[in-house]
VMD Tcl script that draws the C-alpha trace (Angstrom):
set ca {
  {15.70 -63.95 -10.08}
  {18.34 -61.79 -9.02}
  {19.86 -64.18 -6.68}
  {20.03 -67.65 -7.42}
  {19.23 -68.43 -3.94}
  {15.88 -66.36 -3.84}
  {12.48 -67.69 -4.38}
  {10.38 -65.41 -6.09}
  {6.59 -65.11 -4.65}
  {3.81 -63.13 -6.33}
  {2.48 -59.89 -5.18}
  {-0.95 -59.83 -5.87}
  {-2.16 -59.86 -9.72}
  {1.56 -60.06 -11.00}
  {1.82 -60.31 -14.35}
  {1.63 -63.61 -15.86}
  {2.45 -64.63 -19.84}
  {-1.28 -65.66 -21.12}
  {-1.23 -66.22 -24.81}
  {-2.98 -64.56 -27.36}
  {-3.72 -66.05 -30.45}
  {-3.86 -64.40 -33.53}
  {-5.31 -66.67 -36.80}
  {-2.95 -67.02 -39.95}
  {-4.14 -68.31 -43.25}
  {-2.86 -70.96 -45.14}
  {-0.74 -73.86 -44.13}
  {3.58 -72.82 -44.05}
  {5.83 -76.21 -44.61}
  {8.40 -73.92 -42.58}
  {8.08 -71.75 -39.57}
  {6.76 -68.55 -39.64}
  {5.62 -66.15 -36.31}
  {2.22 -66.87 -35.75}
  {1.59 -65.56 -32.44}
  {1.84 -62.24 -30.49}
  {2.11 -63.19 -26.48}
  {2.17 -59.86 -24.38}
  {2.31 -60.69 -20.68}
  {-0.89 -59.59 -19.33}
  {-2.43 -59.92 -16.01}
  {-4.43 -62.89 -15.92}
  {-8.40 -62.98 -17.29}
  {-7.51 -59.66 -19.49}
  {-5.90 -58.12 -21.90}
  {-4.04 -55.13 -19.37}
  {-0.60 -54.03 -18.45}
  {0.46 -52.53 -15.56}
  {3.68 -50.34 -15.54}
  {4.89 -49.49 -12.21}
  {8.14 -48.37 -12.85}
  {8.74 -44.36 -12.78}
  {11.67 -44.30 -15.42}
  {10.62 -45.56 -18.97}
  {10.40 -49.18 -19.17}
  {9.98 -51.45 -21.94}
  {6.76 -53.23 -22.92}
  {7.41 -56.79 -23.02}
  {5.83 -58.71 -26.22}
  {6.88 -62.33 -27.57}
  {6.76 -63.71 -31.14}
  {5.99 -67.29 -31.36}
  {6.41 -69.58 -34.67}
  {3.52 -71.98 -35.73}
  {5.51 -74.55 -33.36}
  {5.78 -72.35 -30.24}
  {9.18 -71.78 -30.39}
  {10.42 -67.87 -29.61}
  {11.66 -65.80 -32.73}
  {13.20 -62.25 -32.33}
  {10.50 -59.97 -31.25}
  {13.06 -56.90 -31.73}
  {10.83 -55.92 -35.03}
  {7.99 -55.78 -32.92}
  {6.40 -51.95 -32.95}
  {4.00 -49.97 -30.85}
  {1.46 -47.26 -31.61}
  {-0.96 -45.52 -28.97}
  {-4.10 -46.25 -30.27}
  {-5.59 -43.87 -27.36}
  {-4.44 -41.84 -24.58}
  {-1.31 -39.27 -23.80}
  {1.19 -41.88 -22.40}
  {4.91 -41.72 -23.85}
  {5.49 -44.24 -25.92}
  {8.30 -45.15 -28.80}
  {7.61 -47.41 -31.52}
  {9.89 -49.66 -29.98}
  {8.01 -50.05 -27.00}
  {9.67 -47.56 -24.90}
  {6.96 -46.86 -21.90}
  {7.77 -43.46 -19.49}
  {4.65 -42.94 -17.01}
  {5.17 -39.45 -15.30}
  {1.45 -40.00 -13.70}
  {-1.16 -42.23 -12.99}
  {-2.80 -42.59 -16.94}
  {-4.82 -45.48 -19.12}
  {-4.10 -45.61 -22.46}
  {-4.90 -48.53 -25.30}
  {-1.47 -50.07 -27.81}
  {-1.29 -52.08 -30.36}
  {1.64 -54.36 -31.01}
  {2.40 -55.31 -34.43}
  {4.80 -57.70 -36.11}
  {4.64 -58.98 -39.52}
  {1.21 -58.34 -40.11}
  {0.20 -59.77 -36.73}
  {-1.64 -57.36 -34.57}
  {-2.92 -57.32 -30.85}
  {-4.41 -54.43 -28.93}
  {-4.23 -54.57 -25.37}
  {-5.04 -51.68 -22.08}
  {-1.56 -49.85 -20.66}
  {-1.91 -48.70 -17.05}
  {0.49 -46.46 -15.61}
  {0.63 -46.62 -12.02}
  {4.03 -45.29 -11.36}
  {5.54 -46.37 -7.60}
  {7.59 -43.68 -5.93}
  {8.43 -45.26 -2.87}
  {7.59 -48.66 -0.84}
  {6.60 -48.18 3.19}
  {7.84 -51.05 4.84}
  {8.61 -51.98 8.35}
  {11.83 -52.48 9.57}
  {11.45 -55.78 10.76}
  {9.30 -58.87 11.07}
  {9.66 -60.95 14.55}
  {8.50 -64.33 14.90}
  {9.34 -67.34 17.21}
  {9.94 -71.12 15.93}
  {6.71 -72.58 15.06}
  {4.88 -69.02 14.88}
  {1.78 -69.19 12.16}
  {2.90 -67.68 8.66}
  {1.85 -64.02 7.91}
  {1.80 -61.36 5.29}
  {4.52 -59.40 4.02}
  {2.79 -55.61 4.47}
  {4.08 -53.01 2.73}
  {2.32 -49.67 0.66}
  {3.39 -48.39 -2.30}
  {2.78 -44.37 -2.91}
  {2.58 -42.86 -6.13}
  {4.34 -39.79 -7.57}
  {0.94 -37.58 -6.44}
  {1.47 -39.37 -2.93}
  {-1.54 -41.63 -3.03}
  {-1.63 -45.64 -2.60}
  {-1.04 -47.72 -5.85}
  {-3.20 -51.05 -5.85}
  {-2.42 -52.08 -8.76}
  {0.85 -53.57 -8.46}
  {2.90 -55.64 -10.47}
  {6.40 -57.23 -9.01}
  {8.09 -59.76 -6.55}
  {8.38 -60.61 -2.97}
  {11.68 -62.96 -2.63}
  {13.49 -64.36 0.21}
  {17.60 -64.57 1.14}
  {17.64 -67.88 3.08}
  {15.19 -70.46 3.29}
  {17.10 -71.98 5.77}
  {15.72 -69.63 8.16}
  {12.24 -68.77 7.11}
  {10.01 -69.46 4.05}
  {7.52 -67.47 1.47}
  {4.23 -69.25 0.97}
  {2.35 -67.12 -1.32}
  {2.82 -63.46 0.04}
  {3.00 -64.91 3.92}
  {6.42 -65.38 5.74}
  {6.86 -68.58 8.01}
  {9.45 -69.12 10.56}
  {11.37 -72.56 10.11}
  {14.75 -72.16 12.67}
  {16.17 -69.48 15.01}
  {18.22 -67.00 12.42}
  {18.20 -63.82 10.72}
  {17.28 -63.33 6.82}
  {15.97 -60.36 4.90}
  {12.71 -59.96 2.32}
  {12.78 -58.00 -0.34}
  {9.76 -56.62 -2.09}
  {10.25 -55.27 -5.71}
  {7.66 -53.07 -7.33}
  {8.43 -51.23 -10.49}
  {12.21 -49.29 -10.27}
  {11.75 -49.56 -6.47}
  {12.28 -51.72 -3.28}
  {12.22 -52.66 0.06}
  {13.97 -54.56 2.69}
  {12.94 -56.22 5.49}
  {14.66 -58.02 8.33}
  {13.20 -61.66 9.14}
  {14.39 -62.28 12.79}
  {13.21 -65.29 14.02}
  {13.87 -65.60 17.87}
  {14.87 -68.85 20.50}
  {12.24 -68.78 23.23}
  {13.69 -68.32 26.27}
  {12.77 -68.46 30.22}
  {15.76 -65.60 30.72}
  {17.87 -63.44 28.81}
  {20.97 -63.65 30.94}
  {23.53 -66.39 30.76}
  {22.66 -67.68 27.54}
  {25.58 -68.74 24.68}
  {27.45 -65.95 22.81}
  {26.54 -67.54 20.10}
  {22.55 -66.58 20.97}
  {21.78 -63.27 19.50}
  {17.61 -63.85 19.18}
  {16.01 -64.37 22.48}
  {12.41 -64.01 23.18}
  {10.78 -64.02 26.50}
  {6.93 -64.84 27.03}
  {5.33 -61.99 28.82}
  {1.49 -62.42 30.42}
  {0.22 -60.05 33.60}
  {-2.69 -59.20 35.18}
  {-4.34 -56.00 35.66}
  {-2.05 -54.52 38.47}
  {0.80 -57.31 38.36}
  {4.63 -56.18 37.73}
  {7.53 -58.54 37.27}
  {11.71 -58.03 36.99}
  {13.48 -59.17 33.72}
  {17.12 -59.15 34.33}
  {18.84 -58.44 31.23}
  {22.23 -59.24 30.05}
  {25.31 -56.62 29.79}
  {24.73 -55.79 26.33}
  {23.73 -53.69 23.71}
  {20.66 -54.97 21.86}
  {16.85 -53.79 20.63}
  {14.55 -54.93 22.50}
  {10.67 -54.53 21.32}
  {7.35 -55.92 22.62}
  {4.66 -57.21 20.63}
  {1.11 -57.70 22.02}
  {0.26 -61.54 21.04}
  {-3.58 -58.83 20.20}
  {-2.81 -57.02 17.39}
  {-3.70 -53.71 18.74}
  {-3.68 -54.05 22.16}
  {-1.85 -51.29 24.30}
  {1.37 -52.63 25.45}
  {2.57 -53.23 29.34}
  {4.62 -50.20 30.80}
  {8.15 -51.27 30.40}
  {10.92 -49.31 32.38}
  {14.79 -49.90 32.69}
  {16.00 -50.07 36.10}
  {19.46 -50.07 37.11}
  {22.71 -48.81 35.23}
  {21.42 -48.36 31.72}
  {19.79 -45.87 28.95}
  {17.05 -47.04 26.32}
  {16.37 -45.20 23.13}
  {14.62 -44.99 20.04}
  {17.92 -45.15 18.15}
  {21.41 -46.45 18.20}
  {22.45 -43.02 16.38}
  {22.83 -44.95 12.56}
  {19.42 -46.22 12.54}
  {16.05 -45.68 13.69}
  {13.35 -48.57 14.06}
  {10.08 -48.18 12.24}
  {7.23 -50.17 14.03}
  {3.80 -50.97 14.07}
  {1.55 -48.39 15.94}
  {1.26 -50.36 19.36}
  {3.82 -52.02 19.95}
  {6.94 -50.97 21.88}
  {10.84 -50.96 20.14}
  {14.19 -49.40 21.98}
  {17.80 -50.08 21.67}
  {19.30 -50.39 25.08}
  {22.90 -50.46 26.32}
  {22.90 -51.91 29.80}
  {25.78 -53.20 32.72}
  {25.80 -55.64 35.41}
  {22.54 -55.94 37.32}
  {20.13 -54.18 34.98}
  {16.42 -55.20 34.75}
  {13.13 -54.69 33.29}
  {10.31 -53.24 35.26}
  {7.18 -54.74 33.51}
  {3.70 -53.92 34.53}
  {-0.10 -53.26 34.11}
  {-2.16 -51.32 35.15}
  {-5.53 -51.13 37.29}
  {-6.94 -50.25 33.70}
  {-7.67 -52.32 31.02}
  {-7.94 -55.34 29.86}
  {-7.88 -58.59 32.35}
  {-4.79 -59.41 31.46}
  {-2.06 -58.67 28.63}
  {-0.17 -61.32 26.93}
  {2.93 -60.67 24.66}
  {6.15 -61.41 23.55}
  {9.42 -59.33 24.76}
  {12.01 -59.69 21.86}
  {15.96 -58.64 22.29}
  {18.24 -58.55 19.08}
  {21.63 -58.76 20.87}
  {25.21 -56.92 19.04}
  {27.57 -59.08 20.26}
}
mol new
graphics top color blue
foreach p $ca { graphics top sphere $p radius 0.5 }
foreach p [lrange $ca 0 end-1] q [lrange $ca 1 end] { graphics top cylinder $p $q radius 0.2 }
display resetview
């Protein structure tokens, strides 16, 4: 991978080398190539180019022992379709297309399906908050195409910085120690970052150790309770998460000598629809007004997050 201290993860139906046998005559005392291997997703012959500037197709030429040879003789021809292609393998896909190639080499030949499915951007959001011993979950992301659309058929990698912090299993993040790290999903020519902050739970955010900069508070009230979070003299984002996926978030109000935002003036926070996400500067003696309403459900139950800049 890119860094040596990433761990690469699949995205689902990444391309995978699957062999493909092509039968030679007679019996060679030396080696000769006897195989064409074109990485193809697996259980069929396809490839899948995401990238939107040309890219190369990606062939191997094995001798009658296994071992690589140069596959720099290897050439191309369209057998059907309109997608630009050189005879040296040279792929540009300016739209979503299907086309059939054939690789040759030395009178070996294998014909396989070319998708283009060309990723303009990745949606991602900003952040992923957990708490130490939170369950794993999915890295979500959507890729558009150049017409705007979603692209499902992907092909690329999902990689972490620091393991130390948080781990990939499969295409699911899981917290391991308090700690900030970063995901990075690669599709194509494009990619996306996201910030893996993994918060210490917490009974109050004020005099904790400088050295704290992830705190997470427990949050659970009844229809019509409101409760008082002091909060530190800081700057920091602070979100909410419902521990419901979907579930309308508590009012939450800043009381005392401070201002809340949806910026800190570089950078604005993307979230998930529902849940709550401010960056705050507050002073001595300001608090959180937290409360629900006579509407509603019973009760709500969430987590209140704060990503202090120290």
């Amino acid at each position: 991978m890119r860094l040596r201290s990433r761990r690469a993860a699949t995205i689902a139906s990444i391309s995978v080398a699957a062999a493909a046998t092509v039968a030679v005559a007679g019996v060679a005392l030396w080696p000769r190539p006897a195989h064409l291997v074109v990485p193809i997703a697996s259980g069929n012959d396809t490839i899948v180019v995401n990238s939107v500037h040309p890219a190369r197709l990606e062939v191997t030429v094995t001798d009658q022992y296994g071992r690589p040879s140069s596959a720099s003789a290897v050439r191309f021809r369209l057998m059907s379709g309109t997608v630009e292609l050189s005879p040296t393998g040279a792929v540009t896909c300016r739209r979503r297309d299907d086309a059939v190639v054939q690789a040759t080499f030395a009178g070996l030949s294998r014909s396989f399906a070319l998708r283009c499915r060309p990723v303009k951007s990745l949606e991602a959001p900003s952040w992923m908050g957990f708490l130490v011993g939170d369950s794993a979950r999915d890295v979500s992301f959507i890729a558009h195409g150049l017409d705007g659309a979603p692209v499902t058929e992907l092909r690329g990698s999902v990689t972490i910085e620091d393991r130390s912090i948080a781990e990939l299993v499969g295409q699911k993040v899981r917290p391991k120690q308090p700690g900030r790290t970063f995901v990075e999903v690669r599709v194509g020519d494009r990619r996306a970052v996201i910030a893996v902050q993994v918060h210490h739970l917490v009974t109050s955010f004020v005099n904790q150790p400088r050295d704290e900069e992830l705190l997470a508070m427990r949050v659970r009230l009844a229809r019509g309770d409101t409760i008082e979070v002091p909060l530190p003299k800081a700057a920091f984002w602070v979100t909410y998460v419902p521990n419901d996926p979907g579930e309308t978030p508590p009012t939450i109000e800043l009381r005392g000598n401070g201002s809340c935002t949806t910026g800190n003036g570089v950078q604005a926070m993307r979230v998930v629809e529902g849940e709550y996400a401010k960056y705050c500067h507050t002073f001595d003696g300001t608090r959180f007004s937290i409360a629900h309403g006579q509407t509603g459900a019973d009760t709500v139950y969430g987590t209140l997050a704060l990503e202090l800049k120290r």
